[in-house]
C-alpha positions in Angstrom: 31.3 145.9 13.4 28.6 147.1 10.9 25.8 146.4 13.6 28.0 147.6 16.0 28.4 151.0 14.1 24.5 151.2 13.2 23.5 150.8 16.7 26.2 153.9 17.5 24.5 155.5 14.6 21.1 155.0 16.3 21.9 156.5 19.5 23.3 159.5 18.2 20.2 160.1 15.8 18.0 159.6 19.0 20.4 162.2 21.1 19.9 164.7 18.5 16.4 163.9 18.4 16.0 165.1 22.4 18.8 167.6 22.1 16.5 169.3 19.5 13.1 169.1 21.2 14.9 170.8 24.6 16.3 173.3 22.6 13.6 174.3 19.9 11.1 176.3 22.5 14.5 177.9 23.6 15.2 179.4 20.3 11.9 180.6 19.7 12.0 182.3 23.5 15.6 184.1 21.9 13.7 184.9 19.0 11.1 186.6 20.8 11.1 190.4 19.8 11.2 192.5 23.4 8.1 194.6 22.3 6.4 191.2 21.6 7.5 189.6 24.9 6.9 193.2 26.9 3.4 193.2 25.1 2.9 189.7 26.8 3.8 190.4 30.3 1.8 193.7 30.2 -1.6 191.6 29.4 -0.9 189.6 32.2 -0.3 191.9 35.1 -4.3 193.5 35.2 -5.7 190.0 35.8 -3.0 188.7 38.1 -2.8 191.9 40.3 -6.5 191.9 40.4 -6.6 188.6 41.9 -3.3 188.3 44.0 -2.4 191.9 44.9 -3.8 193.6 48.6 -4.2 196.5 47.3 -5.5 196.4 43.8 -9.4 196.1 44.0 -8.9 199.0 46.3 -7.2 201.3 44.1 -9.6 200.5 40.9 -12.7 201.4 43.6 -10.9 204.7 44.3 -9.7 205.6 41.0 -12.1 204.4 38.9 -12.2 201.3 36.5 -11.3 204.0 33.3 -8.3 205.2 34.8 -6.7 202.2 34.7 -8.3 201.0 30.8 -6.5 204.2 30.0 -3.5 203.4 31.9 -3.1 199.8 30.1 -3.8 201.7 26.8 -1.0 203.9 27.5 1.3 201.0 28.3 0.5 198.7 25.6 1.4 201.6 23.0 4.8 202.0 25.0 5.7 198.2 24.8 4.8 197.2 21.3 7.5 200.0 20.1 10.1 198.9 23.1 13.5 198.5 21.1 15.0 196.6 24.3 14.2 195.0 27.6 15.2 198.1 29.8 12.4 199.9 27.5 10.0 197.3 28.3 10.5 198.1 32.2 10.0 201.8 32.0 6.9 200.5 30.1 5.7 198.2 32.9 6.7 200.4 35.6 4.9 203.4 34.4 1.4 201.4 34.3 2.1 200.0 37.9 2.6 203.3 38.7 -1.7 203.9 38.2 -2.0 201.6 41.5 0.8 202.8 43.8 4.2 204.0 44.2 5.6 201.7 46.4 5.5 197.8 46.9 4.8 197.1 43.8 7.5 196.7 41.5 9.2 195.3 38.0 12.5 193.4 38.2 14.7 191.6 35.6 14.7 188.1 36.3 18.5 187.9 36.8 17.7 191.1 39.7 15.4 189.2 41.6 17.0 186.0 42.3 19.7 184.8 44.6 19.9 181.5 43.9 21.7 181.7 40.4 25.2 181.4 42.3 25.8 185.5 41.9 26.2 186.5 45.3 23.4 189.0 46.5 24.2 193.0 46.9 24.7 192.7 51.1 23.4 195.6 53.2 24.7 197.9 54.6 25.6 197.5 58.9 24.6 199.2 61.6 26.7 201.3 63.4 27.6 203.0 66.6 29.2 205.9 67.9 29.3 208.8 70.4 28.5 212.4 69.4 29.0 213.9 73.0 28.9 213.3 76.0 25.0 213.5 76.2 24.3 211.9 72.8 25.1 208.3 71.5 24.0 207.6 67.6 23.2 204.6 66.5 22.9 204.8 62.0 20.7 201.9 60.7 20.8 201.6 56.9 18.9 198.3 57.0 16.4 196.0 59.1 17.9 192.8 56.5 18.5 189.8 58.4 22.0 190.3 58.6 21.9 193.9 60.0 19.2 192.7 62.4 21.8 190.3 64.2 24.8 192.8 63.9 22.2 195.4 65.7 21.7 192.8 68.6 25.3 192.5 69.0 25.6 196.2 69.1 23.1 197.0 71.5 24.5 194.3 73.9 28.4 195.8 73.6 27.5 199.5 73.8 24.4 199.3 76.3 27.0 201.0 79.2 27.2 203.5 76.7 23.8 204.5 76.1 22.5 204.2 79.3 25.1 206.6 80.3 23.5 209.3 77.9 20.5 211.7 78.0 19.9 211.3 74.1 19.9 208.4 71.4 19.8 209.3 67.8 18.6 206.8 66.0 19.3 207.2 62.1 17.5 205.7 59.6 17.6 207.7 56.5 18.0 205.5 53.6 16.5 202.5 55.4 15.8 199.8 52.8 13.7 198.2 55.2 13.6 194.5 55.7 12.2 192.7 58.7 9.7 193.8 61.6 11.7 191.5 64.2 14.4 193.4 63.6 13.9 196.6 65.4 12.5 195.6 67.9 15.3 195.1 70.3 14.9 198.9 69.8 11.4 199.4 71.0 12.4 198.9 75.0 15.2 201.9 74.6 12.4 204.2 74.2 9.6 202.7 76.0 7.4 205.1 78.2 3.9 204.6 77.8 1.5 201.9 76.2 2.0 201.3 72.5 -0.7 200.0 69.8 0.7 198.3 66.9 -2.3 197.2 63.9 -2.0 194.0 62.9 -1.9 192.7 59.1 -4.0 190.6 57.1 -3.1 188.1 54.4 -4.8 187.2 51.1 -5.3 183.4 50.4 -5.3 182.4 46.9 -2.9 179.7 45.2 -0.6 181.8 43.9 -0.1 183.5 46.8 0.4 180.0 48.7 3.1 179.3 46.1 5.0 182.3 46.2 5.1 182.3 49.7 6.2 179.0 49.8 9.0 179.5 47.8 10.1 183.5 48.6 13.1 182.8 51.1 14.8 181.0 47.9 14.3 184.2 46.4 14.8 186.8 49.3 16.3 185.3 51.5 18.4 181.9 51.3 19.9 181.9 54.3 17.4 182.7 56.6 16.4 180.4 59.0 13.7 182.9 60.8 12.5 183.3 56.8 12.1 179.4 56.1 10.2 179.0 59.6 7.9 182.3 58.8 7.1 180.8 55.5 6.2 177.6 56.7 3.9 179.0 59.3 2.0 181.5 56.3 2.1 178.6 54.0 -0.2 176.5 56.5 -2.5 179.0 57.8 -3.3 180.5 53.9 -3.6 176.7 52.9 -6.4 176.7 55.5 -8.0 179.9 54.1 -10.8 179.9 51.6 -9.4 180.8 48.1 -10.0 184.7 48.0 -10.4 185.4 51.5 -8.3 187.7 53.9 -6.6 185.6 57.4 -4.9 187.3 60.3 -2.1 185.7 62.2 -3.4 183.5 65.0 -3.5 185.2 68.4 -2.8 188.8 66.7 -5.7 191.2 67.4 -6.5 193.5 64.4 -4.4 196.4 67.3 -2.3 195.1 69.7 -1.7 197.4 73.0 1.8 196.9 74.9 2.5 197.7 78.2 6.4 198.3 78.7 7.7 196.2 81.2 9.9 198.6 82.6 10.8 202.5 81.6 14.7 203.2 81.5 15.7 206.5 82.8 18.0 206.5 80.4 18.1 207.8 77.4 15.5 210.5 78.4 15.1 211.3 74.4 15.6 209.9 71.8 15.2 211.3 67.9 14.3 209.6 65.1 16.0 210.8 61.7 14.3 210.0 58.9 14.0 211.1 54.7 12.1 210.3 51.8 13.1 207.2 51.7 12.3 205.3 54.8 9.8 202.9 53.6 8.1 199.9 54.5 9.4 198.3 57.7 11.4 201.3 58.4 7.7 202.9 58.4 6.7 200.1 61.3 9.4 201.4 62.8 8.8 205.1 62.9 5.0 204.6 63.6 6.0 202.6 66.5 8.6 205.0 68.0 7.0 207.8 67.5 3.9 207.0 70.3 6.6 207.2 73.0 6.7 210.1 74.7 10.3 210.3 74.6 10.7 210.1 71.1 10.3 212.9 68.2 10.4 212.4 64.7 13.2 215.2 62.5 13.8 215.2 58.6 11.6 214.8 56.0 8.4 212.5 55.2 8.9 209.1 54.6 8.2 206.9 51.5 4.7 206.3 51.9 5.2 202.7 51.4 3.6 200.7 54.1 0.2 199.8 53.5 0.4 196.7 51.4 2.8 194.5 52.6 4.6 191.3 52.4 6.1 191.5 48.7 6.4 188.0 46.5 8.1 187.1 43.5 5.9 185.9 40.2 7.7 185.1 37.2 6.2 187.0 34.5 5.2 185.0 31.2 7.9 186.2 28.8 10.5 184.7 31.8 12.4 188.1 31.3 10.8 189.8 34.4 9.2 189.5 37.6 6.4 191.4 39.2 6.7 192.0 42.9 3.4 192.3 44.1 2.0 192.5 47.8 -0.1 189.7 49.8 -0.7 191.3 52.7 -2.6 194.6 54.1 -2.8 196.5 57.2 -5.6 197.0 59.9 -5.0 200.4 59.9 -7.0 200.8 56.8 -9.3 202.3 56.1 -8.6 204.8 58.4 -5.2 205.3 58.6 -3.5 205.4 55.4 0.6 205.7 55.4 0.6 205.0 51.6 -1.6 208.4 50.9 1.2 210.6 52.2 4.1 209.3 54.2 4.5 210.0 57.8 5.7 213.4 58.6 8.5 214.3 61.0 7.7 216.5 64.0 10.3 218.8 63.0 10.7 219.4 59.2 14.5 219.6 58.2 15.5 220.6 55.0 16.4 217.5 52.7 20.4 217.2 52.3 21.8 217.5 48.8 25.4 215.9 49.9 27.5 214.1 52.4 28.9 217.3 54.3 25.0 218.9 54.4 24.0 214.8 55.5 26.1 215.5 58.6 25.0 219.2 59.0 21.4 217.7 59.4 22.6 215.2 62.1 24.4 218.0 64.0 21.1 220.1 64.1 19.3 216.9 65.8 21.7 216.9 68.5 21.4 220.8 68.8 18.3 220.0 69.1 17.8 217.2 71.2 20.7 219.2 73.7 18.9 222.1 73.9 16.2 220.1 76.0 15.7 221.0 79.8 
């Protein structure tokens, strides 16, 4: 019983023994101060962005190397005094804010992941419904996965519907944007002329291969179209010399469609839009708008465009992640959405409440109506 009890007494030693080593890095991570963890992820972004981010070595060639020294200055100031974590992102997202507004972000860790077992916010549907007897409206909030198929299903059950109208409305103020394939179910409602689309290119380092790799765990776990779009970019960036940009095989830098066929009907259609159409919601509008049966109404849109194709990278404190982009558009130089939106053919005040949100689709119609 004595050997019996020593033995017992061993295994328990040699428990603690692992028990301790697991948890000792953990409790100095807790201990961690946030200005001394913010301080940590700051330092790390210039390099990382420098050598994964699209758009980075083009914003220090326009800005100037000193802006950003002064920037990182500024910042690193701000986070050694950061009493809490939600300091330590106003901190981070001010000094992103020296390369771009948009596409380039700062997330809690907990934020960014969907694969904790909290369920992920889910966005918002589209939706149909007749305004008159000349104008159908169709409101897309998102171009998310989910949204995507419920907008096929729409399409399919009120097709009599539109095609029975002179005007389609298409809202899509607020747009969180999502995925190109989404709208493009859209594209043949308004089709009357050829179309050029610019194609995008993609940065090949590792951890862009890596993040890519594992992004649909991130952004999107249930998405089969995500999973086989990863695969695909994981092998052709794999191919890719470290460093170097790669286009998707068989895209052209600008691709011109033909429409296969015109539909009388709608005649018009109008394209709402606001400040915060960004990103594929940007495709969208750049793509529509070439139609000669399409014009633009609200306000400009995000300006959020250019560099593409966000991923995930953990930060080093493990608090944060920095969404960065991995991809950039053909349209560049040339053609820069990021510098200052898209405008709308006709400018419309921006609505300051629900009622005055309506008011603003109203005048579309008026609009659109009004057309002989």
């Amino acid at each position: 019983m004595a050997r019996s009890g020593r033995e017992r007494m061993k295994r328990i030693a040699s428990a603690c023994v692992v028990v301790w080593a697991v948890l000792l890095p953990l409790r100095g991570m807790a201990a961690e101060s946030p200005a001394d963890a913010c301080l940590r992820d700051l330092d790390a972004l210039p390099a990382y962005l420098l050598e994964n981010d699209t758009g980075a070595a083009d914003h220090i060639a326009r800005k100037g190397q000193a802006v950003f020294d002064a920037a990182l200055q500024t910042a690193r100031r701000a986070a050694a005094q950061a009493p809490s974590d939600d300091a330590c992102l106003d901190a981070l997202r001010a000094y992103l804010l020296t390369y771009r507004h948009g596409h380039l972000e700062i997330t809690p860790a907990h934020a960014t992941a969907h694969t904790d077992g909290a369920p992920a916010r889910a966005p918002a549907m589209p939706a149909f419904r007749i305004l008159s007897p000349r104008t159908g409206l169709l409101v897309l909030p998102s171009f998310a996965d989910a949204p995507g198929r419920r907008l096929k299903e729409l399409l399919k059950a009120h097709a009599a519907q539109i095609a029975a109208r002179d005007n389609l409305i298409i809202d899509v103020r607020g747009n969180t944007g999502g995925a190109d394939w989404v709208f493009q179910p859209l594209l043949p409602l308004m089709d009357a002329n050829l179309r050029r689309q610019a194609g995008a290119q993609f940065l090949s380092t590792p951890a862009n291969i890596q993040a890519s790799a594992t992004m649909c765990e991130v952004f999107a776990p249930d998405s089969d179209e995500c999973r086989q779009a990863a695969a695909r970019l994981v092998a052709l960036l794999s191919n890719a010399a470290p460093g170097t940009y790669v286009g998707i095989p068989g895209q052209p830098a600008v691709a011109v469609t033909e429409p296969k066929s015109v539909k009388p009907m709608p005649r018009r259609v109008a394209v709402l839009v606001d400040g915060r159409c960004g990103s594929s919601c940007e495709e969208f509008v750049l793509a529509a708008r070439q139609s000669y049966k399409v014009k633009v109404f609200g306000q400009t849109t995000a300006g959020a465009l250019d560099y593409s194709n966000l991923r995930p990278y953990r930060l080093p404190s493990g608090r944060r992640h920095l969404l960065y982009a991995t991809s950039r558009s053909q349209r560049l130089p040339e053609f820069s959405v990021d510098a200052a939106g898209i405008p709308p053919d006709q400018v419309l005040p921006a609505p300051q409440n629900a009622p005055a949100r309506e008011a603003e689709l109203m005048e579309v119609m008026r609009v659109v109506e009004s057309a002989h």
